[in-house]
mmCIF file of the C-alpha atoms, coordinates in Angstrom:
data_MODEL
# 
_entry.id   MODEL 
# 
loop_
_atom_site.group_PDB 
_atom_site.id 
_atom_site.type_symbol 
_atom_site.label_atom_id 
_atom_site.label_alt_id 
_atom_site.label_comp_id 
_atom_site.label_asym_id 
_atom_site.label_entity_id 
_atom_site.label_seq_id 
_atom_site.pdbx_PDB_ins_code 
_atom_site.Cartn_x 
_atom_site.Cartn_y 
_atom_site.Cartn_z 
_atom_site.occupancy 
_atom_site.B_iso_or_equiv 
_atom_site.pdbx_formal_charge 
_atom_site.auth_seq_id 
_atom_site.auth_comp_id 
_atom_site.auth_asym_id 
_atom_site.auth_atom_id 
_atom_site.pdbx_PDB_model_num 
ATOM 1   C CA . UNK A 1 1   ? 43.629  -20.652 -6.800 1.00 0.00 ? 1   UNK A CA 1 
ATOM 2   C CA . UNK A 1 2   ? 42.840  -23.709 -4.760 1.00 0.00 ? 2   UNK A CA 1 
ATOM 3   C CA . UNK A 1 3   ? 42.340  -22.457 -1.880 1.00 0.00 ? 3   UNK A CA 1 
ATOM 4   C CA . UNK A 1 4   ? 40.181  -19.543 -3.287 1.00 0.00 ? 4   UNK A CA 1 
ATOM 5   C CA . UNK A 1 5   ? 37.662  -21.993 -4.635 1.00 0.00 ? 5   UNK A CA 1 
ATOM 6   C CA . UNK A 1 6   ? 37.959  -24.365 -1.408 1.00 0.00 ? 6   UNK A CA 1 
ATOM 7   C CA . UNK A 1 7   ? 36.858  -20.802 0.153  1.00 0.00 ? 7   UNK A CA 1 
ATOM 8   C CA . UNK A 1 8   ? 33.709  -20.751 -2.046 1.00 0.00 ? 8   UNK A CA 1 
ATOM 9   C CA . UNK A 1 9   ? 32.514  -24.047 -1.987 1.00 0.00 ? 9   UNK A CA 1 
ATOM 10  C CA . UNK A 1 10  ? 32.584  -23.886 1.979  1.00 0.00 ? 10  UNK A CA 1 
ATOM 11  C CA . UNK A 1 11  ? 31.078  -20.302 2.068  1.00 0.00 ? 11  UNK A CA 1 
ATOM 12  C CA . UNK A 1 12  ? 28.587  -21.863 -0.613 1.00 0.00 ? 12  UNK A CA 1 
ATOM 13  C CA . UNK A 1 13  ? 27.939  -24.898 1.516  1.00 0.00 ? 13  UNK A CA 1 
ATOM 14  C CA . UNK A 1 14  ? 27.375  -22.643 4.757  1.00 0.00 ? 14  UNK A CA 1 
ATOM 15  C CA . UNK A 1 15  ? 24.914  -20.103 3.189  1.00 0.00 ? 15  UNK A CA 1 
ATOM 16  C CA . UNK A 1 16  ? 22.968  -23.583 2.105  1.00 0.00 ? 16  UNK A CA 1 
ATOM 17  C CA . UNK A 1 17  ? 22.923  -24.694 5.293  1.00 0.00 ? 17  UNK A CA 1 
ATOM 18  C CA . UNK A 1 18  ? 21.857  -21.569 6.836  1.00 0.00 ? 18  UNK A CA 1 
ATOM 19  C CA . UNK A 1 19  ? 18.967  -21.906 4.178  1.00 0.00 ? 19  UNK A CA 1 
ATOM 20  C CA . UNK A 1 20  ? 16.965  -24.519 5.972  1.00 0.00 ? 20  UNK A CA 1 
ATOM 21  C CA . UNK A 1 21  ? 14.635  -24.922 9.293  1.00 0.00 ? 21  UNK A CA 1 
ATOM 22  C CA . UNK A 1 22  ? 16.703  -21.089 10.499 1.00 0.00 ? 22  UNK A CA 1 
ATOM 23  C CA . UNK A 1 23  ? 14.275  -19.918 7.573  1.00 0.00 ? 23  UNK A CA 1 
ATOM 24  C CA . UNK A 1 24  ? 10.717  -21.431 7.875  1.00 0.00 ? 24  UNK A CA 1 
ATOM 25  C CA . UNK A 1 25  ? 7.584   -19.776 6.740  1.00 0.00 ? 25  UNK A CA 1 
ATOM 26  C CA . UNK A 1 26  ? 5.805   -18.296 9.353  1.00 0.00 ? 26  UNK A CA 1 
ATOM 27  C CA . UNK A 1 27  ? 2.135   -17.004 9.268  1.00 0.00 ? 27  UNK A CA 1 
ATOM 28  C CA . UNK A 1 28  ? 0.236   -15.044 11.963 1.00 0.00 ? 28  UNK A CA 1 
ATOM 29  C CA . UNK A 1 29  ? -3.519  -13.800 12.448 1.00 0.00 ? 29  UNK A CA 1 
ATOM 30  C CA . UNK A 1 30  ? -5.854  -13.015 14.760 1.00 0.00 ? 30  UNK A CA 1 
ATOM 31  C CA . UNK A 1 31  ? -9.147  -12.015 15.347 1.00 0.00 ? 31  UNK A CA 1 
ATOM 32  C CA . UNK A 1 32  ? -10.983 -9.807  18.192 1.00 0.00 ? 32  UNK A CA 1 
ATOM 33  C CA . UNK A 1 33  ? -14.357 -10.444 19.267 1.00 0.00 ? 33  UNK A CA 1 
ATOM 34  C CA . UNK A 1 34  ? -16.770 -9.032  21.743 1.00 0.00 ? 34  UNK A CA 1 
ATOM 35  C CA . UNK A 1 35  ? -17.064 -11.900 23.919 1.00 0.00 ? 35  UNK A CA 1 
ATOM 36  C CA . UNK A 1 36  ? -15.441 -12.906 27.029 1.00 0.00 ? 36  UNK A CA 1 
ATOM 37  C CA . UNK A 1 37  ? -12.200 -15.037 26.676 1.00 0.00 ? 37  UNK A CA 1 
ATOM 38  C CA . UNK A 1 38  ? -13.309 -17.826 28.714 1.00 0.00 ? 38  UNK A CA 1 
ATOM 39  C CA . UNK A 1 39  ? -16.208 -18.311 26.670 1.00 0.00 ? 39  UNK A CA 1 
ATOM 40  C CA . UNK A 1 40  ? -14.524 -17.826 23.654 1.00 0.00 ? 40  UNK A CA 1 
ATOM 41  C CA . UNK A 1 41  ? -11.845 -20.112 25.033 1.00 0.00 ? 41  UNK A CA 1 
ATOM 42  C CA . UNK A 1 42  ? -14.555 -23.046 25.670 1.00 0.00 ? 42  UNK A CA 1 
ATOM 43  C CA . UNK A 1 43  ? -15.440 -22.518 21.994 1.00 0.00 ? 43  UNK A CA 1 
ATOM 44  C CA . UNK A 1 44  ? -12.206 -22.967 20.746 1.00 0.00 ? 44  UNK A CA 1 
ATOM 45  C CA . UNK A 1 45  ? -10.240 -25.032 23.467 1.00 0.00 ? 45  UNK A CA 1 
ATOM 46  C CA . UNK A 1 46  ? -11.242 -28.364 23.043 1.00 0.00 ? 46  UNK A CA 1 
ATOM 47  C CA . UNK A 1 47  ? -8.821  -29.709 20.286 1.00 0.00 ? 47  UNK A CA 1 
ATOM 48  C CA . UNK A 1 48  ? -11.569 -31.355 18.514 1.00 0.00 ? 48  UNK A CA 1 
ATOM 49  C CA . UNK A 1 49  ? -13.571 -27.922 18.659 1.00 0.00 ? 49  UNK A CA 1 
ATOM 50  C CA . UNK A 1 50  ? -12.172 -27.178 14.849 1.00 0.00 ? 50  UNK A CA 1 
ATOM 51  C CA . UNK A 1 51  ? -14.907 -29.327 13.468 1.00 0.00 ? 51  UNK A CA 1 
ATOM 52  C CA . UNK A 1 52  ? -17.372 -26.655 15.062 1.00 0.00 ? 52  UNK A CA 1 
ATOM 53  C CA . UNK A 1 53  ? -16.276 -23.401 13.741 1.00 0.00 ? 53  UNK A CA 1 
ATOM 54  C CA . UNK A 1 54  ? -13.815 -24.191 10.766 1.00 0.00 ? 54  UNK A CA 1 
ATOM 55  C CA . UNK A 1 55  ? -16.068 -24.399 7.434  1.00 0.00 ? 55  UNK A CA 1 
ATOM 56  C CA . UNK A 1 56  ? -13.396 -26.377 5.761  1.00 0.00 ? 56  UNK A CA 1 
ATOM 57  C CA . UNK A 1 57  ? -13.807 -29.432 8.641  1.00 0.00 ? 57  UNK A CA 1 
ATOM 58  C CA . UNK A 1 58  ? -16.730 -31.318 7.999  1.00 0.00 ? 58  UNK A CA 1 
ATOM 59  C CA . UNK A 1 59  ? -15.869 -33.575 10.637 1.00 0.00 ? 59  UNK A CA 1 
ATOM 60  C CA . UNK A 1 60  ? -12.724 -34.427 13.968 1.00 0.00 ? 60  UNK A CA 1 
ATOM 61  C CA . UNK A 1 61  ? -12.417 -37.612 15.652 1.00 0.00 ? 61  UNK A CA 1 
ATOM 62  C CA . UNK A 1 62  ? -10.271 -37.799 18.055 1.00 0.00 ? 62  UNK A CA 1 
ATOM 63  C CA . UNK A 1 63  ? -7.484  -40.340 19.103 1.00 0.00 ? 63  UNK A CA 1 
ATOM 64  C CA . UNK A 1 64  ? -5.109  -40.707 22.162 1.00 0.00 ? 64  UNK A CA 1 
ATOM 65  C CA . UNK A 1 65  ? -1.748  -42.574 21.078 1.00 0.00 ? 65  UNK A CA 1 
ATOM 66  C CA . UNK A 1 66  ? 0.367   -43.591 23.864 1.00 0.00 ? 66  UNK A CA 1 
ATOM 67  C CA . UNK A 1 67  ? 3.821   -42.691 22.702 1.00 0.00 ? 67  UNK A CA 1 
ATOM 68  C CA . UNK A 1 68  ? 5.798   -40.896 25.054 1.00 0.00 ? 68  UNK A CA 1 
ATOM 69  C CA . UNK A 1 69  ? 6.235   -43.544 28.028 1.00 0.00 ? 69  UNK A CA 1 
ATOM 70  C CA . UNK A 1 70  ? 2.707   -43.611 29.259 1.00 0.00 ? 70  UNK A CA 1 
ATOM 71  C CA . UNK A 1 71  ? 1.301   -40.030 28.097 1.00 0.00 ? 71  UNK A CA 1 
ATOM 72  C CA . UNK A 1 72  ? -1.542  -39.969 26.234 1.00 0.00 ? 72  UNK A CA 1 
ATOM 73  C CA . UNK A 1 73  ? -0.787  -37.876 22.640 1.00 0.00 ? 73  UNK A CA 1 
ATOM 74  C CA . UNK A 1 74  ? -3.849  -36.194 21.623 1.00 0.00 ? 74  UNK A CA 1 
ATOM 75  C CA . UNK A 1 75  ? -4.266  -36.720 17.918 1.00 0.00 ? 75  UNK A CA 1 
ATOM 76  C CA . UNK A 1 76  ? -7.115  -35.627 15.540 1.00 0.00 ? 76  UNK A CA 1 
ATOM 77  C CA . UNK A 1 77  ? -8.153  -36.716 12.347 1.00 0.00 ? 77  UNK A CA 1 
ATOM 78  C CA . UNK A 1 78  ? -9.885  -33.917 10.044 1.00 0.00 ? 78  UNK A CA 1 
ATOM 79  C CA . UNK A 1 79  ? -12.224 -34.786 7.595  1.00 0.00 ? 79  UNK A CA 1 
ATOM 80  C CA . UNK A 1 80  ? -11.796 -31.242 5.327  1.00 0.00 ? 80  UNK A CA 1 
ATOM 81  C CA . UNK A 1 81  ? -14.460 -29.991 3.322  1.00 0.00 ? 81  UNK A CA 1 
ATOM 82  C CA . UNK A 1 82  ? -14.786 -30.401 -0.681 1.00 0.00 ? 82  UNK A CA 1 
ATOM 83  C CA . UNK A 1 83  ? -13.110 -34.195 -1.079 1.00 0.00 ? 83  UNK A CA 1 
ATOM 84  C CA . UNK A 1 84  ? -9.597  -32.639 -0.067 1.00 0.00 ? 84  UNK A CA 1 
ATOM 85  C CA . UNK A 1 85  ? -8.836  -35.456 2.084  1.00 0.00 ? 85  UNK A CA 1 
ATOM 86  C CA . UNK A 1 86  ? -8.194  -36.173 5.850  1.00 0.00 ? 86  UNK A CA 1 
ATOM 87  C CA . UNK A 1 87  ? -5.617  -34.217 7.698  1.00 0.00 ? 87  UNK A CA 1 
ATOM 88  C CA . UNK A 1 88  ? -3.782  -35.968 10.868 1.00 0.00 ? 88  UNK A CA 1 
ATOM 89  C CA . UNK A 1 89  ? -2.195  -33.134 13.583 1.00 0.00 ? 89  UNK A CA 1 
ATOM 90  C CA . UNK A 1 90  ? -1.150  -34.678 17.212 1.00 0.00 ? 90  UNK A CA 1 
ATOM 91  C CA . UNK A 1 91  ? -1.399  -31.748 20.367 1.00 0.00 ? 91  UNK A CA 1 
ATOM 92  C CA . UNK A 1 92  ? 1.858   -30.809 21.344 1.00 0.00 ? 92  UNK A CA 1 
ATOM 93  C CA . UNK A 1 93  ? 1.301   -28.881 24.290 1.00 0.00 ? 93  UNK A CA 1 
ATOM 94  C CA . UNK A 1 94  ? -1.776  -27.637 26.625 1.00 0.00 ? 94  UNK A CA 1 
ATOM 95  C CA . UNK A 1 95  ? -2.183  -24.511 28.446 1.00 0.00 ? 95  UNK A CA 1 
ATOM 96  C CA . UNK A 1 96  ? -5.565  -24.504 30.197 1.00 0.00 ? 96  UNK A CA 1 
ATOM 97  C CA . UNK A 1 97  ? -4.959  -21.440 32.309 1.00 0.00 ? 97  UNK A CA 1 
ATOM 98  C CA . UNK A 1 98  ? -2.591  -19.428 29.237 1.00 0.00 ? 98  UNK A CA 1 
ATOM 99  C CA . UNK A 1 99  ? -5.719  -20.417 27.065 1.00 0.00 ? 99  UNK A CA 1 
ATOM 100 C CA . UNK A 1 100 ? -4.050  -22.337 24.634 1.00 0.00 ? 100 UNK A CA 1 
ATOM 101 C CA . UNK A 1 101 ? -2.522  -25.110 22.745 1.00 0.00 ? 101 UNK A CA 1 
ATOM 102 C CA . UNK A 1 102 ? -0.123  -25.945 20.254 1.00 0.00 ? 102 UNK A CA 1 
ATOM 103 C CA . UNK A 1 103 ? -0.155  -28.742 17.664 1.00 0.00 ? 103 UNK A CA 1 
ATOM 104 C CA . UNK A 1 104 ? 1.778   -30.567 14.592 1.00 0.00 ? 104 UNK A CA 1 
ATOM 105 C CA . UNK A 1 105 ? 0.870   -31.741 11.098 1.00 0.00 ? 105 UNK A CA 1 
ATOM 106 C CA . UNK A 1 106 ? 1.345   -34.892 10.842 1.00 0.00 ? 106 UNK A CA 1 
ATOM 107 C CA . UNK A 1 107 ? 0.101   -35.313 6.737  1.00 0.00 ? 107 UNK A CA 1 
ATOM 108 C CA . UNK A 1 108 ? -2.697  -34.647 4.727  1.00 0.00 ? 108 UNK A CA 1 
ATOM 109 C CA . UNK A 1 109 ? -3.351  -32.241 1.966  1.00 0.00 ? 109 UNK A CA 1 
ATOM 110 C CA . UNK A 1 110 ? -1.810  -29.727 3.461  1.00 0.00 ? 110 UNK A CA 1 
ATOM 111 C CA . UNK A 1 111 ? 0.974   -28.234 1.345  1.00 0.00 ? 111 UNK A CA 1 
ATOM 112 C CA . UNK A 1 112 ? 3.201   -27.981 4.209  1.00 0.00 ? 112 UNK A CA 1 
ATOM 113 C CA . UNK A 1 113 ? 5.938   -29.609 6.041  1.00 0.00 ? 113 UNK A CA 1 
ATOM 114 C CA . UNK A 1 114 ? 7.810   -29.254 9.923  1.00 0.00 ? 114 UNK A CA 1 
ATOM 115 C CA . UNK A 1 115 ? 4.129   -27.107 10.613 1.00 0.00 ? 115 UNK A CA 1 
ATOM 116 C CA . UNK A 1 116 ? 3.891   -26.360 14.001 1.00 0.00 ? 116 UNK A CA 1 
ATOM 117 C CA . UNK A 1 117 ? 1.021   -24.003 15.087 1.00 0.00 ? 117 UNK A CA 1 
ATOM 118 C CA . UNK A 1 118 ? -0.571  -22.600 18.379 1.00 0.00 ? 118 UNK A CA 1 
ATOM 119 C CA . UNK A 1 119 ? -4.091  -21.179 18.982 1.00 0.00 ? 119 UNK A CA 1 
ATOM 120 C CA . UNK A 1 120 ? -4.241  -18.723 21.933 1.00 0.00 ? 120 UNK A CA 1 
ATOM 121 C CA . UNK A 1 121 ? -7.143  -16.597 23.384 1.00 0.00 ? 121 UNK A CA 1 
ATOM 122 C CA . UNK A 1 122 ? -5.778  -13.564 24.773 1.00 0.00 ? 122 UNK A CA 1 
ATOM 123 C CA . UNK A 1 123 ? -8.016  -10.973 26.828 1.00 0.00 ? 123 UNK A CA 1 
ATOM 124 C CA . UNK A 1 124 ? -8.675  -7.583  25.222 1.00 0.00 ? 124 UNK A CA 1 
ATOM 125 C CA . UNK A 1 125 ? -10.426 -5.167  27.040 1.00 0.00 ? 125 UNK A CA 1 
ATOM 126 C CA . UNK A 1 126 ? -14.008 -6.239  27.486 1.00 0.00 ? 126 UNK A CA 1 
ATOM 127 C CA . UNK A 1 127 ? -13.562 -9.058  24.721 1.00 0.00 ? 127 UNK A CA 1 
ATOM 128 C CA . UNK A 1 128 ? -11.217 -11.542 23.564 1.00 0.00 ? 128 UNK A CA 1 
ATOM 129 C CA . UNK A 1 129 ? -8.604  -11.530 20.699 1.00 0.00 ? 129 UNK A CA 1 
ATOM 130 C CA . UNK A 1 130 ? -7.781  -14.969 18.712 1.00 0.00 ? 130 UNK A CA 1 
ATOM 131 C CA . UNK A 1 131 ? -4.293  -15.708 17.388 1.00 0.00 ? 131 UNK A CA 1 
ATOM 132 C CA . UNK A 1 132 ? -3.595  -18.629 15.202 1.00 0.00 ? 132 UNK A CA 1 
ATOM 133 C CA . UNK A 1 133 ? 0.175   -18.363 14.781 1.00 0.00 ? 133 UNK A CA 1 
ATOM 134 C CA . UNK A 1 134 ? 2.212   -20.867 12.756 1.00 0.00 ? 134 UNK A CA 1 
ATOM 135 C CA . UNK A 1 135 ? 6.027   -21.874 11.128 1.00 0.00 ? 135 UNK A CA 1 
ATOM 136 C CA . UNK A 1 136 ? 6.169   -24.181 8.323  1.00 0.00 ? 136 UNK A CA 1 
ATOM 137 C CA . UNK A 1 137 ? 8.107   -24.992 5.505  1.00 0.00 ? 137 UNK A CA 1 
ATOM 138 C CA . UNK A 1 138 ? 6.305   -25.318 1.841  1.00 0.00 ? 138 UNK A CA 1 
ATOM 139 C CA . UNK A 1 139 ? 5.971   -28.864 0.456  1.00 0.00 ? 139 UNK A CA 1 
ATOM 140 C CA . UNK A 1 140 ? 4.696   -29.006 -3.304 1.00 0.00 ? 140 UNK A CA 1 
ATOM 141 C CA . UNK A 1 141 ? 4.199   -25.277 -3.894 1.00 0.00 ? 141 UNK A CA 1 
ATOM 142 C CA . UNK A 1 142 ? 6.401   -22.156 -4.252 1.00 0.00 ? 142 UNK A CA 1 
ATOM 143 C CA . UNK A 1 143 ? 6.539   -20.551 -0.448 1.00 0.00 ? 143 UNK A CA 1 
ATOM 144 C CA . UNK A 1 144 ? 4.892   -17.643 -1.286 1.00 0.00 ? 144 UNK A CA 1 
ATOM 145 C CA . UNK A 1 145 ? 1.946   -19.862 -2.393 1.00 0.00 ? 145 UNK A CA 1 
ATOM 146 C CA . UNK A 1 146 ? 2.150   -22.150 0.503  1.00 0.00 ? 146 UNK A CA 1 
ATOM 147 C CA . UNK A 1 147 ? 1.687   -19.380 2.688  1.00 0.00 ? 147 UNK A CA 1 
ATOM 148 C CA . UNK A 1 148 ? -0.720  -17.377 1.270  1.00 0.00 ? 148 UNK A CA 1 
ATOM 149 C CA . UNK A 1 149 ? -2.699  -21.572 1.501  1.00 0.00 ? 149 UNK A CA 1 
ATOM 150 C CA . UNK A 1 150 ? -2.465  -21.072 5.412  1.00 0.00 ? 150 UNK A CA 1 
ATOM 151 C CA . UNK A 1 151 ? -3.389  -17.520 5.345  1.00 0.00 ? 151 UNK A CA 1 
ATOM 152 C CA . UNK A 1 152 ? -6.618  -18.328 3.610  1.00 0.00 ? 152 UNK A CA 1 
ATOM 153 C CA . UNK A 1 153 ? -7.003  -21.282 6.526  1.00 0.00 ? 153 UNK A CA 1 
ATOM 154 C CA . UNK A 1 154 ? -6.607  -19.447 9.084  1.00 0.00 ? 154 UNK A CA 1 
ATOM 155 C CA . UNK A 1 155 ? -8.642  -16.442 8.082  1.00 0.00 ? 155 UNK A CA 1 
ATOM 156 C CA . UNK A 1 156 ? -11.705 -18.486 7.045  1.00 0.00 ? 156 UNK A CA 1 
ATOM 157 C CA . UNK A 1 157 ? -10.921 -19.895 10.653 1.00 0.00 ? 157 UNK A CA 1 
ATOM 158 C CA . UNK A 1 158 ? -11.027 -17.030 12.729 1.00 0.00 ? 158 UNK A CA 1 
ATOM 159 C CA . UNK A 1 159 ? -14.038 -15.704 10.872 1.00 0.00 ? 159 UNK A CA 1 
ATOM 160 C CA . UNK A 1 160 ? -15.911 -18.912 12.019 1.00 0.00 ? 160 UNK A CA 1 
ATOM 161 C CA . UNK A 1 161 ? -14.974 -18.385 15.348 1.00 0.00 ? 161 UNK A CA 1 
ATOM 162 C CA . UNK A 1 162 ? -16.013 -14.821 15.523 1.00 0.00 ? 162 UNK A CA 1 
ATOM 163 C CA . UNK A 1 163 ? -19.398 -16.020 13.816 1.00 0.00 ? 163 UNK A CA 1 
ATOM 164 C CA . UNK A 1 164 ? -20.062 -18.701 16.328 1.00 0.00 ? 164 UNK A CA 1 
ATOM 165 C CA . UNK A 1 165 ? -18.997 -16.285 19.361 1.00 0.00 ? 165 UNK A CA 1 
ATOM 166 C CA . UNK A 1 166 ? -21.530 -13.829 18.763 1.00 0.00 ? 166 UNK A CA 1 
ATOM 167 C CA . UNK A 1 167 ? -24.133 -16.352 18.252 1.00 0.00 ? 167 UNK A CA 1 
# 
């Protein structure tokens, strides 16, 4: 009998385990738009560009922190729209040629934790195609709700940046 329930409590204790970062949220959208990827890609690129297409940033400043022996960390502060706070995110890494970049939250009002995200421009025939992509675990909400949060983000994202394109 012992050893049955020493049985359980370890397989109970493994599928736990298992239950963490192996099974983060992810989300993934993307837009295409009728306008070259380089100059949809100098829209976009800069990673204080959010302020300019996002309609929930009313303002980015951008910081450099030196924390990683002498390279510069690219960090922006987000002023977001309707009194919802400021949200911190430092770049995590830069492809200029790949078109894209990746970042992490840092905090805000996000309901999210361990968010990592990456914007890429991709070419697509005569046009472009956006993809936010992102994995995230939910902090304050139910996951389901946390996601469909992020999901509303990044489609009122894209939308701005397929309404500023085709300006």
């Amino acid at each position: 009998m012992k050893r049955a329930v020493v049985r359980l409590i370890g397989f109970l204790a493994a599928l736990t385990a298992q239950t963490g970062p192996g099974f983060a949220l992810e989300v993934s959208r993307s837009v295409e738009i009728q306008t070259s990827p380089a100059a949809v890609w100098a829209l976009v690129g800069d990673f204080c560009a959010i302020e300019k297409w996002h309609p929930m940033v009313e303002s980015c400043t951008l910081s450099n922190d030196d924390r990683a022996k002498g390279r510069a960390v690219a960090t922006r502060s987000l002023v977001a729209a309707g009194n919802l706070g400021t949200i911190i995110e430092v770049e995590t890494s830069r492809d200029e040629k790949a078109m894209s970049y990746s970042y992490a939250y840092v905090r805000g009002p996000l309901p999210v934790k361990a968010y990592n995200a990456t914007i890429a421009v991709h070419p697509n025939g005569s046009g472009a195609t956006v993809a936010w992509t992102a994995t995230f675990d939910a902090a304050g909400m139910t996951d389901a709700e946390a996601k469909a949060d992020i999901e509303g983000v990044y489609e009122q994202g894209l939308a701005g940046i397929a309404k500023e394109a085709s300006r």
